[in-house]
C-alpha positions, -999 to +999 in steps of 0.1 A: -292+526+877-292+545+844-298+519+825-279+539+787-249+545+818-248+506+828-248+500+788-217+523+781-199+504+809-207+477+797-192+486+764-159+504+780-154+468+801-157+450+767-135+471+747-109+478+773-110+443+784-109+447+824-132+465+848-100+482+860-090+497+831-128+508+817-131+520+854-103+543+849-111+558+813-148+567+830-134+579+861-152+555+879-143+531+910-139+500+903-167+486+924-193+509+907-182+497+867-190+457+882-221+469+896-233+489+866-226+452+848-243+434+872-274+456+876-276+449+837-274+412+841-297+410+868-324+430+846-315+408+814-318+373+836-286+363+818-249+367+821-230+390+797-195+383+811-176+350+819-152+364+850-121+345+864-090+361+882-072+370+852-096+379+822-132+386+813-152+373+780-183+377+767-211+353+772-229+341+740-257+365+749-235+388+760-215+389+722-249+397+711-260+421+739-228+436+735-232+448+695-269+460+702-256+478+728-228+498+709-253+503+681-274+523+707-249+543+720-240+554+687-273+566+679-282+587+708-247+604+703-257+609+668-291+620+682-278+643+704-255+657+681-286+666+662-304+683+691-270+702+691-266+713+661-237+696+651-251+664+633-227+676+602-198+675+621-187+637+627-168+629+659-156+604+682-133+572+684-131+554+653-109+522+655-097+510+622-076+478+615-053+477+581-023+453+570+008+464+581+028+473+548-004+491+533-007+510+562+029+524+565+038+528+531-001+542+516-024+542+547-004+561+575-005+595+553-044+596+544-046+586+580-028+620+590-046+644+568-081+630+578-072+637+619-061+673+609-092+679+589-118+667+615-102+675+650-134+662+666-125+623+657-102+603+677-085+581+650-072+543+669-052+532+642-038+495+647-021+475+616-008+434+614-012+416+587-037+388+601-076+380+594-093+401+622-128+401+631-143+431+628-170+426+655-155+404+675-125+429+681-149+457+683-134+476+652-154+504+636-136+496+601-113+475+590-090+478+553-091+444+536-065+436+507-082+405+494-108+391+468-144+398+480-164+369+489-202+365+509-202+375+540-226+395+568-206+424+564-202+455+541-177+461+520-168+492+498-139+488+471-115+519+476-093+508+446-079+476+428-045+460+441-025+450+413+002+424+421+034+417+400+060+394+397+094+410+404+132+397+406+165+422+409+186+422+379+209+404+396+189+376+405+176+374+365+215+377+354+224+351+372+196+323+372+178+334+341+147+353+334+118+329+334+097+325+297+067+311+308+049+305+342+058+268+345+099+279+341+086+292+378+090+259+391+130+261+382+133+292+405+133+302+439+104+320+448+095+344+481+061+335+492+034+352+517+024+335+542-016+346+542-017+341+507-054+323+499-034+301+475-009+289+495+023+281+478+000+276+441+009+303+424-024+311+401-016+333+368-037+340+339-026+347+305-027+347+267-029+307+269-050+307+299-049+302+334-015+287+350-014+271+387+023+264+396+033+247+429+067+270+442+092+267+458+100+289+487+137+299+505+117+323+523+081+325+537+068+357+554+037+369+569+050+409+561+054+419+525+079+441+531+103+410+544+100+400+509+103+428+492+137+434+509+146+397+501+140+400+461+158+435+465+189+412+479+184+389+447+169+358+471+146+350+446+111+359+427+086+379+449+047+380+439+037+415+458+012+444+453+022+475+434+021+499+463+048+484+483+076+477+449+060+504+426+088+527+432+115+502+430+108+490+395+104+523+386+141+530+395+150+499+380+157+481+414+129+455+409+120+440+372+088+425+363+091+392+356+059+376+329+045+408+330+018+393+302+007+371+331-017+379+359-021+368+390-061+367+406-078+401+405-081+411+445-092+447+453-086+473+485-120+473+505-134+495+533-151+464+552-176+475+582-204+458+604-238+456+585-259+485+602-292+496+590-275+531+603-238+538+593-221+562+619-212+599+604-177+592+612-172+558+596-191+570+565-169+602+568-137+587+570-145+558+537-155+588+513-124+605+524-102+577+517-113+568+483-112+601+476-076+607+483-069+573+464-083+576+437-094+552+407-058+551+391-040+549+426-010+568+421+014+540+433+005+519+403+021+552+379+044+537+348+041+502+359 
């Protein structure tokens, strides 16, 4: 067999996660897709899949075989589209990950505009609010809201994240509008789940760095849960500019200590380390920081 044909099976059964279903999207049977893997396997010496009834995984070697293998593919498409005469145009199915709130309220737009300017990129959009794995979940890119620490893969900052504490007025008229960080600890606060802190509330300010230990009516895995909370006058919300930015600017949302910070985290672009970065994942990064800018527009008069 072909052996660049058995590959991209091999890659379709990984990323569709059944021979059925990658035997389907290539118009295969579902016999030949198994023994496109198996002819593999049987030239490796080694298994790439672990089968039962009811789900397939990768191997150890076959996690490995399985990058080297999309890394391949990706080049002789890019080859190809050399021979072709189309190696400026980008194209194919780029899968990109980003937290949910981000990606309705900032993401889904720039999103939009990119698919109508390059009609020769499938765009699989998915969006939650947990860690994911870039490789592991066979992403092309994913959008990280976080502070940037070591790791195997590449990061680009698109722009900072600023985050804020915010209260209603209602909530501040009737429990008091806090003085210092520590007056915190008096209020009821609504706290995110995934936050790297935990319920210790880091700030920084003109007498140095606070930690306070809140306490939470309300924990959420979805900023906008607790965005609509401290709308409702629950309680005191620490959340990013681009979700509340418009309701402090209509006077919905206050900010609460505004002379204290919380911990810097930025908005990367976070992608596999490749000595070769795909036309259409380099593409779509340059596009997005270009559309958000430096000065992202959601953080206007805040």
């Amino acid at each position: 067999m072909d052996r660049l044909t058995s590959m991209s099976v091999f890659v379709t059964v990984v990323d569709q996660g059944s021979f059925s279903a990658a035997a389907e999207q290539l118009q295969l049977s579902r016999a030949s897709a198994s023994k496109h893997v198996v002819a593999l396997e049987n030239c490796l010496g080694g298994r790439l899949l672990n089968r039962t009834t009811r789900r397939i995984s990768l191997t150890e070697a076959g996690k490995a075989y399985y990058q080297r293998c999309k890394q391949i593919l990706e080049d002789v498409a890019e080859a190809e589209c050399v021979v072709s005469g189309f190696s400026s145009e980008p194209r194919g199915l780029l899968r990109i990950n980003a937290p949910m709130s981000f990606g309705t309220k900032q993401f889904a737009d720039i999103v939009a505009t990119f698919c109508h300017m390059h009609p020769t990129i499938d765009v699989e959009l998915s969006l939650n609010d947990r860690f994911v794995d870039v490789v592991e979940e066979g992403y092309d890119l994913v959008i990280r809201i976080m502070q940037l620490k070591e790791s195997s893969l590449i990061a680009r900052k698109l722009a900072p994240c600023r985050l804020v504490l915010c209260a209603s007025p209602d909530y501040l008229k009737t429990h008091g509008r806090p003085m210092a960080p520590d007056d915190l600890k008096q209020h009821t606060c609504l706290h995110y789940a995934y936050f790297e802190g935990g319920k210790n509330w880091v700030l920084n300010g003109p007498d140095g760095e606070h930690r306070i230990r809140i306490h939470s009516q309300l924990t959420a895995n979805n900023g906008d849960v607790l965005y609509a909370a401290a709308r409702q006058g629950l309680g005191i919300a620490l959340l990013p500019t681009f979700i509340i930015g418009d309701a402090i600017r209509a006077g919905d949302l206050d900010l609460v200590l505004p002379a204290y910070q919380p911990l810097e985290i930025n908005i990367y672009a976070v992608y596999a380390s490749r000595k070769h970065l795909s036309a259409k994942v380099r593409t779509f990064i340059d596009f997005t920081a270009g559309q958000i800018g430096e000065q992202p527009a959601w953080d206007a008069g805040i």
